[in-house]
C-alpha positions as CSV (number, residue, x, y, z in Angstrom):
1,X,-20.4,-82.8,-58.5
2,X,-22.4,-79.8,-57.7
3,X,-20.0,-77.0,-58.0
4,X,-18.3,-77.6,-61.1
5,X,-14.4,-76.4,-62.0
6,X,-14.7,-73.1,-64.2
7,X,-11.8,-72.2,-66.7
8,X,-10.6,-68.7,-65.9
9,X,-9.0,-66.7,-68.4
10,X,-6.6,-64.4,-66.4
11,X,-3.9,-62.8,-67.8
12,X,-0.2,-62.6,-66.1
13,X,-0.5,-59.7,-64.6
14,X,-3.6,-60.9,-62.8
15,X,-1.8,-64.2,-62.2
16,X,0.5,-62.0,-60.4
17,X,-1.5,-60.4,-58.4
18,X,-3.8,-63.0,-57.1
19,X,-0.1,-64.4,-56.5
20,X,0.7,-61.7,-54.0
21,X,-2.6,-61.4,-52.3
22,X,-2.7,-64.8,-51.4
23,X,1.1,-64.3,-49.9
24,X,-0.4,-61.3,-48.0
25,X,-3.8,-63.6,-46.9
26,X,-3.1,-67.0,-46.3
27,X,-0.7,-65.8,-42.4
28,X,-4.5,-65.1,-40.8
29,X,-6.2,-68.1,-42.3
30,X,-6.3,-71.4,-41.7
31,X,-5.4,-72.2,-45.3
32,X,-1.8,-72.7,-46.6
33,X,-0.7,-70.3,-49.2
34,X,-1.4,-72.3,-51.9
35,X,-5.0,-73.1,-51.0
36,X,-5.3,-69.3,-50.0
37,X,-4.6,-68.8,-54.1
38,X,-7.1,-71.5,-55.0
39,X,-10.0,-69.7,-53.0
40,X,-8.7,-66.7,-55.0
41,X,-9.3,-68.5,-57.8
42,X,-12.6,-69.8,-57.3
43,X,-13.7,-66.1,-56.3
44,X,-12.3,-65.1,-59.6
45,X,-14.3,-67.8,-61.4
46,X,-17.5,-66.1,-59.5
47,X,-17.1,-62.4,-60.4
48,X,-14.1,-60.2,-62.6
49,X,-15.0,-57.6,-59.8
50,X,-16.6,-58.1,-56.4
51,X,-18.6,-60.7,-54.9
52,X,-22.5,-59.8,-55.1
53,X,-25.2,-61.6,-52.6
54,X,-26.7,-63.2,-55.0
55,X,-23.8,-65.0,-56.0
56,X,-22.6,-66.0,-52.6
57,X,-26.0,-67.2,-51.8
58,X,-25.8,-69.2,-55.0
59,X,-22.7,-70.9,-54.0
60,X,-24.5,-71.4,-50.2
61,X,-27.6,-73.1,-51.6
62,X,-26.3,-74.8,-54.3
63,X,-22.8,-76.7,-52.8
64,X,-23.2,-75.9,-49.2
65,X,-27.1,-77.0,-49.3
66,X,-28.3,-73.9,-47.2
67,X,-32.2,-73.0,-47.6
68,X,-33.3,-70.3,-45.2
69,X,-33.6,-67.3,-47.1
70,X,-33.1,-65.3,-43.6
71,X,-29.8,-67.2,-42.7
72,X,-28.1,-67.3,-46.2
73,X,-28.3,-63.3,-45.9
74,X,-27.2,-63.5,-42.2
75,X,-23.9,-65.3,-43.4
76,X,-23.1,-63.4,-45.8
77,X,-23.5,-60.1,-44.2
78,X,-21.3,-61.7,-41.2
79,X,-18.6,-62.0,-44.3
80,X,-19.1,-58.5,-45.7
81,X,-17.2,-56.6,-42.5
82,X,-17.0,-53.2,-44.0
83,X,-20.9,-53.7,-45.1
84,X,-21.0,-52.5,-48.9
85,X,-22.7,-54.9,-50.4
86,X,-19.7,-56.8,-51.3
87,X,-17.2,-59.5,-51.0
88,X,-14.1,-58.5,-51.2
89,X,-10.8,-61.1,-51.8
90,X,-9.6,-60.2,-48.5
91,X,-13.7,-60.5,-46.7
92,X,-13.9,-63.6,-48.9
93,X,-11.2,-65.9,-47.4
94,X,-11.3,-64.3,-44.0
95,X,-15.1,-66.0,-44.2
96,X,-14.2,-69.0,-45.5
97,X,-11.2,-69.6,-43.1
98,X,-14.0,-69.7,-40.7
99,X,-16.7,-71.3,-42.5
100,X,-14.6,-74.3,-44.1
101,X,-12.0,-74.4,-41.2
102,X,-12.7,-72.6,-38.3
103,X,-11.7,-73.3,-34.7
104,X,-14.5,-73.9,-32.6
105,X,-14.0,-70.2,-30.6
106,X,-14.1,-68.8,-34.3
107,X,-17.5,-70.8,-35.0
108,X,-19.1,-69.7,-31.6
109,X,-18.5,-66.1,-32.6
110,X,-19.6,-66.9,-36.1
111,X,-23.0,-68.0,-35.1
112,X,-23.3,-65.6,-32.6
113,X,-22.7,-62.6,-35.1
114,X,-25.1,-64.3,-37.2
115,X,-28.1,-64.3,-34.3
116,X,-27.6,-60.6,-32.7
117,X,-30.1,-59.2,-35.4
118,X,-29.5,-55.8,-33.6
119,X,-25.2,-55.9,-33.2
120,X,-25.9,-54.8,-29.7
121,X,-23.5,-57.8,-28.4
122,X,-26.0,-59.5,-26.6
123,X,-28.8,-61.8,-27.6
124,X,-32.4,-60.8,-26.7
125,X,-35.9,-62.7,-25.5
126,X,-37.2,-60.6,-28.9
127,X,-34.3,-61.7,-31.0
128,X,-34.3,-65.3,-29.8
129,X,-38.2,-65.3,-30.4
130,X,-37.6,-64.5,-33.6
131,X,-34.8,-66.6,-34.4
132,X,-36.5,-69.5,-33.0
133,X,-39.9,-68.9,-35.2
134,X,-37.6,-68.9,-38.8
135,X,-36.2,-72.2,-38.0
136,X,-39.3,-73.9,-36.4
137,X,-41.1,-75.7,-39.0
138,X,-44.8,-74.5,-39.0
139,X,-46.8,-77.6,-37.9
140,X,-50.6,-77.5,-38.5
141,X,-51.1,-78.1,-34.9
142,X,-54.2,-76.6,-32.9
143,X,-52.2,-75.2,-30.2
144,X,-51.0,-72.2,-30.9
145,X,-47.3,-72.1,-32.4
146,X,-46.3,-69.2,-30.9
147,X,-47.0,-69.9,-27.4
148,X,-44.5,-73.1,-27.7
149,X,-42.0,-70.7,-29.0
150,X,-41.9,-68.7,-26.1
151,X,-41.7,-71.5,-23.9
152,X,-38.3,-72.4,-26.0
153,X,-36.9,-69.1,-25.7
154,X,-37.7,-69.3,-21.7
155,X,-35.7,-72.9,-21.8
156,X,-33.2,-71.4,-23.8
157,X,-32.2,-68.4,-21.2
158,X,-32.3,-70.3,-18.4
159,X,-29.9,-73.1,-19.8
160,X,-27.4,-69.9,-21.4
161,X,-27.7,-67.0,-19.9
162,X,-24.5,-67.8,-17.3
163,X,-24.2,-64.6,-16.0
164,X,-28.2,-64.3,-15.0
165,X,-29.0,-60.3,-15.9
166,X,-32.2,-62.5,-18.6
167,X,-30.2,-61.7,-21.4
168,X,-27.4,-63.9,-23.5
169,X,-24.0,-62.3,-24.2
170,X,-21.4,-63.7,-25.9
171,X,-19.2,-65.3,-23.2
172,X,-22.9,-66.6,-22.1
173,X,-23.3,-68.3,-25.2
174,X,-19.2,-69.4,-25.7
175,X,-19.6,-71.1,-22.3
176,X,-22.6,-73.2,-23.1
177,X,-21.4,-74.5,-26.6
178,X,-18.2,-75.4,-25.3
179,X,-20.0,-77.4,-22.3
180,X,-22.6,-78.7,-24.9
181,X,-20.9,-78.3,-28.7
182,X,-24.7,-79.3,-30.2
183,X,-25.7,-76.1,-29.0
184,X,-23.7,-74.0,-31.1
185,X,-26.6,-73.7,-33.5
186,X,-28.9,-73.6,-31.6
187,X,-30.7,-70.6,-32.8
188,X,-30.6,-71.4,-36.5
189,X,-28.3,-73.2,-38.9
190,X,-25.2,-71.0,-40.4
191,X,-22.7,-73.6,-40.8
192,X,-22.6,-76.5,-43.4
193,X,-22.5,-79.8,-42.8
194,X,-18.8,-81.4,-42.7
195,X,-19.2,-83.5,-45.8
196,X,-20.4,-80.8,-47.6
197,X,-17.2,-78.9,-46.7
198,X,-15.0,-81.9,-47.4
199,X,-16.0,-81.8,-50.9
200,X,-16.3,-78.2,-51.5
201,X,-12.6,-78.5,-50.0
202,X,-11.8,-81.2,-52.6
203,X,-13.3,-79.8,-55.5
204,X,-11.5,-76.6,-54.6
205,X,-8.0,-78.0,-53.5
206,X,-7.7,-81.1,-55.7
């Protein structure tokens, strides 16, 4: 089992407190209360303060089997809301609602998040381009690589970009996934793969 369970030493009045946060979390998560304090836990097992990146992209490599230097940082940024540098308890199962349990609406906007480099709500030729060249694996071909690339972004706008002003917004992109779900990441992967989750979910839960 990859992510093994850690004792944690916490005191009562931490007990308590982990107690009422999770009472105050778990209403906007998918989680029940109870799960909502074993995430809590888990966190707690992580760091005695706040969660660092390096940490989180521990946990993404090593149980959720994530490899893309680019994309682990893009997830966790799209956790970290108020953009400190942090995790906090409240950042951390807001992320992992969506990550472990998210509806499909809450996925589309996760990915999306993840792919507008630039937070300007929309997805750009530049931005898909390069997107597109981080996930392509670099094939010692003569042609030249790039060239295919922008041929992929090109198929790319014409099968999203709904609306047709050449550029893909949001509601662009939330149309085509839920007209063709294997799209969703299409620009990258920022989701682990179900069995993953069930056992991160099992290890965590059990």
């Amino acid at each position: 089992n990859k992510s093994t369970k850690m004792a944690v030493q916490v005191n009562a009045i931490e007990r308590k407190e982990i107690a009422k946060l999770s009472n105050a979390l778990y209403r906007s998560s998918h989680f029940t209360r109870q799960e909502t304090e074993k995430l809590l836990y888990r966190y707690r097992s992580m760091t005695n303060e706040k969660l660092d990146r390096t940490t989180f992209r521990d946990l993404l490599h090593e149980v959720f089997g994530m490899t893309d230097d680019f994309f682990m940082d893009r997830v966790y940024r799209a956790f970290d809301k108020d953009s400190d540098g942090y995790l906090s308890r409240e950042e951390w199962i807001h992320g992992m609602s969506i990550l472990l349990k998210g509806t499909l609406d809450e996925k589309i906007e996760f990915c999306f998040s993840i792919y507008d480099l630039k937070s300007t709500g929309v997805l750009t030729r530049e931005e898909m381009f390069h997107l597109l060249k981080t996930t392509i694996i670099k094939q010692p071909t003569e042609e030249d690589p790039e060239e295919g690339i922008k041929d992929l972004v090109e198929i790319m706008v014409k099968k999203m970009d709904v609306d047709g002003d050449s550029k893909i917004n949001l509601e662009d992109f939330r149309k085509t996934v839920k007209a063709e779900t294997l799209l969703l990441e299409s620009f990258g992967r920022c989701l682990p793969e179900s069995k993953l989750i069930e056992e991160y979910l099992k290890d965590v839960f059990s």
